[in-house]
N, C-alpha and C positions, 0 to 999 in steps of 0.2 A: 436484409442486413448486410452491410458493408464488410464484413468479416467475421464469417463463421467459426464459430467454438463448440466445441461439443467438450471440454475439460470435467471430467469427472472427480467428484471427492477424494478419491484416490490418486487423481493426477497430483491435489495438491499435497495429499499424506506424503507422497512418494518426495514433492522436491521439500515437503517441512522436515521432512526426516534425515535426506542429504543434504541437507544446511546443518541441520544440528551435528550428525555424526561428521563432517567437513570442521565444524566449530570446532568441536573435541581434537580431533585429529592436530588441530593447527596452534593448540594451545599448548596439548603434549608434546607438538614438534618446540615449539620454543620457552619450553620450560614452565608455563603457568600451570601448570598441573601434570596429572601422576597416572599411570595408570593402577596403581595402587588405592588411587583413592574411586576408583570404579564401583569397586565394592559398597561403598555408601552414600553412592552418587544420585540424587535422584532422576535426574536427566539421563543417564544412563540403561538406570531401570523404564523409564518411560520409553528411549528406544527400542530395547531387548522386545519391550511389550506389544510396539505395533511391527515390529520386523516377523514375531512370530504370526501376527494377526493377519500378516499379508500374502495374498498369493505369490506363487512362485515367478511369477511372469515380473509381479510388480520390487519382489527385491530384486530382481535383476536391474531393472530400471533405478533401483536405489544405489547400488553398485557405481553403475556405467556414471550415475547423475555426479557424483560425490568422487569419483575420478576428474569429470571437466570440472568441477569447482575446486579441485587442490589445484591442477593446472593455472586454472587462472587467478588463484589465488595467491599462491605460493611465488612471489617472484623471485628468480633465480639472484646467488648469491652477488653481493658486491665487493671484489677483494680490495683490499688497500695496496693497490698497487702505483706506482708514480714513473714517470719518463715514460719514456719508451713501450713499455709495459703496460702500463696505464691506455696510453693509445691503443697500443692491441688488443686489450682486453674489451673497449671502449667499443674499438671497430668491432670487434667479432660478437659482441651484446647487440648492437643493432644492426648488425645485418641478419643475424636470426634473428632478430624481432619485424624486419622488413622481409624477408624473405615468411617465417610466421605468417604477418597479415596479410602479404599477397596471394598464399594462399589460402587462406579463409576463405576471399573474395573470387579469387577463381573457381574454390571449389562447388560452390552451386550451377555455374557454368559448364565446368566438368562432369556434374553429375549425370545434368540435364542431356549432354551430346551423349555420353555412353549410352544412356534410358531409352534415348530416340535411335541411335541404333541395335540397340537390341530390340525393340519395336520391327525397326527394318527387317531385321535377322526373322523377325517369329512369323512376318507378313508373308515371306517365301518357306514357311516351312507347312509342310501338308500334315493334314489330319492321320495321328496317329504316329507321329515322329517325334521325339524330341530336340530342344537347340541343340543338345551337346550330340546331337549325331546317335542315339540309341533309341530303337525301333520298340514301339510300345510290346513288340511280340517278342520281343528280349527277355521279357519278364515273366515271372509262374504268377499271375496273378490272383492265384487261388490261395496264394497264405496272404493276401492283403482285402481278404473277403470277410466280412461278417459271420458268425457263426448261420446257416442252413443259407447263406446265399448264392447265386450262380457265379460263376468263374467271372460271366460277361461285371459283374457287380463290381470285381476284384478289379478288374479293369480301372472301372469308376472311379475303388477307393485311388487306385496308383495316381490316377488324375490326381486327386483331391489333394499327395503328399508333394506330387510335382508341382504342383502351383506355389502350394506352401515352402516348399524350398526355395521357389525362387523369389517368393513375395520377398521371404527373411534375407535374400541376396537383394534385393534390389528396394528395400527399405529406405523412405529419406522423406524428405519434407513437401510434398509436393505445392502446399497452401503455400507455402513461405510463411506460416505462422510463426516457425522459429522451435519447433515442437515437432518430434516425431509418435504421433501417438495412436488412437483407434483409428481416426476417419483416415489417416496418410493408409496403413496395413489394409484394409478395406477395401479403399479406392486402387489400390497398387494391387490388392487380388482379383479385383472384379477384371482390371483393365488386362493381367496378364493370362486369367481364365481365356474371356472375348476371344483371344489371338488367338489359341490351341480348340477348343471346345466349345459348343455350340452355346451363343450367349443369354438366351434360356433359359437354361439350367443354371443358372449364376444371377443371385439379387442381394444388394447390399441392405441390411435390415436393421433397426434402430430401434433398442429397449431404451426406455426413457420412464423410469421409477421414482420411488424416493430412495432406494439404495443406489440405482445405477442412471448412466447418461450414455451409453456406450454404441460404437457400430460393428456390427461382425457384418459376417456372411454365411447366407444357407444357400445348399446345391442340392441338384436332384439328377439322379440317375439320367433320365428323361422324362420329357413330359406324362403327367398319369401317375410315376412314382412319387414318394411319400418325399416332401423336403426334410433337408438335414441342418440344422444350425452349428456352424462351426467359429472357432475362434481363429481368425488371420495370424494371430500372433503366435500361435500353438510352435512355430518350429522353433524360435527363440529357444524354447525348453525341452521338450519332445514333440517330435513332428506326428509319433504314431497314438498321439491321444490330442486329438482335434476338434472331438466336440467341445462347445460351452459348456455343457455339465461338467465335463473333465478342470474347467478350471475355475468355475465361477460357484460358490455355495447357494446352495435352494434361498436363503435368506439376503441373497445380493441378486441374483439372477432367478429374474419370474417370468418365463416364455410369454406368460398372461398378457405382460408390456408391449410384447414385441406388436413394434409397428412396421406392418409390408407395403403400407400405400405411399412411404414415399421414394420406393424403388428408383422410378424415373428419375425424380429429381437429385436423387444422390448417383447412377448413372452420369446425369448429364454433370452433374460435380466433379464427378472423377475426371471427365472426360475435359472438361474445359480446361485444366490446370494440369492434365498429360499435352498439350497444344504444347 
């Protein structure tokens, strides 16, 4: 396929939901309606209904979605201004609206050169450092340990929050689909794992149900111990609950689904679109 998708039911709950609550918002901004009339609103109640229905990861997505849609929805005011005035105002409206879309267009550019060098930066850092300059023995890693597990374990988990803080820093689109969602968090754990930790212990894994369409990632200690299924997106909300249980209900997420064979090929995904 010419252009991969993995969009889940929920991707589109999330933007049906930020159109509707964007629609409200821009009707009360200019007067068609009240927040008054909230209270016997149906469309209202129908929001209230799936915001509580949704995981925490996904009204945050609901949030951010319905911020760029006032943006670009809302266009900035037009004064009745004439002469001289008028001009200025005139000028100063499109040079922010040119200075705006130039960067737009730079900013995937920009992205891309920071990404590749922080790649550079992680290619000379040795095992057992971090980028920011702090020595993995910096840390007690026996409160990041599991209840009856070994200090060595605690280690692991610190890995596991290190990754995930910097997946959530360095989040972006890497398909250019236009979308920042599972398979981008994923592909941007597995690829920033590889650079620190032996890449082994890191495989991108794909549940494919009738509730869910989703990619995470599971890791393992090292080879021989038990794999772990986590969610990439976990630090969005809290970084120190990272399994998929922690965010996905038994009735959306069934391990049963999980499919591992095609590790490779989602590998080589990530990896084609980090070039």
């Amino acid at each position: 396929m010419s252009k991969l998708s993995v969009e889940t039911e929920y991707d589109k709950a999330v933007d049906a939901v930020a159109t509707s609550l964007t629609d409200c918002y821009m009707r009360k901004k200019y007067g068609d309606c009240t927040e008054s009339k909230c209270k016997t609103c149906d469309t209202y109640r129908q929001q209230v209904n799936c915001l509580n229905n949704m995981p925490d990861i996904d009204k945050i997505r609901v949030d951010n979605n319905v911020t760029r849609q006032i943006l670009l929805r809302d266009p900035p005011e037009q004064k009745q201004v004439k002469g001289i005035d008028y001009i200025k105002a005139s000028a100063s409206f499109y040079l922010r609206d040119f200075f705006s879309n130039f960067i737009k267009v730079l900013a995937p550019f920009i992205g891309m050169v920071l990404f590749i060098l922080f790649l550079v930066c992680a290619s000379q850092c040795y095992e057992g450092t971090y980028l920011y300059g702090q020595s993995l023995n910096d840390y007690d890693y026996s409160k990041y340990a599991l209840p009856g597990e070994a200090a060595n374990a605690g280690k692991y988990r610190k890995h596991i929050l290190d990754i995930l803080d910097k997946t959530k820093s360095y989040a972006r689109d890497i398909n250019n689909d236009g979308e920042i969602n599972c398979v981008d968090y994923a592909c941007i754990f597995k690829l920033l794992w590889d650079k620190q930790y032996d890449s082994n212990n890191c495989e991108i894994v794909r549940n494919k149900s009738g509730t869910m369409n989703h990619l995470f990632i599971r890791v393992r200690q090292y080879a021989g111990t038990p794999w772990e299924c986590i969610e990439p997106q976990a630090a969005l909300k809290d970084i120190n609950r990272y399994f998929m249980e922690d965010f996905w209900p038994p009735d959306i997420y069934n391990p049963v689904y999980n499919n591992y064979e095609e590790a490779d090929y989602w590998y080589e995904y990530a990896t084609r679109y980090s070039r």
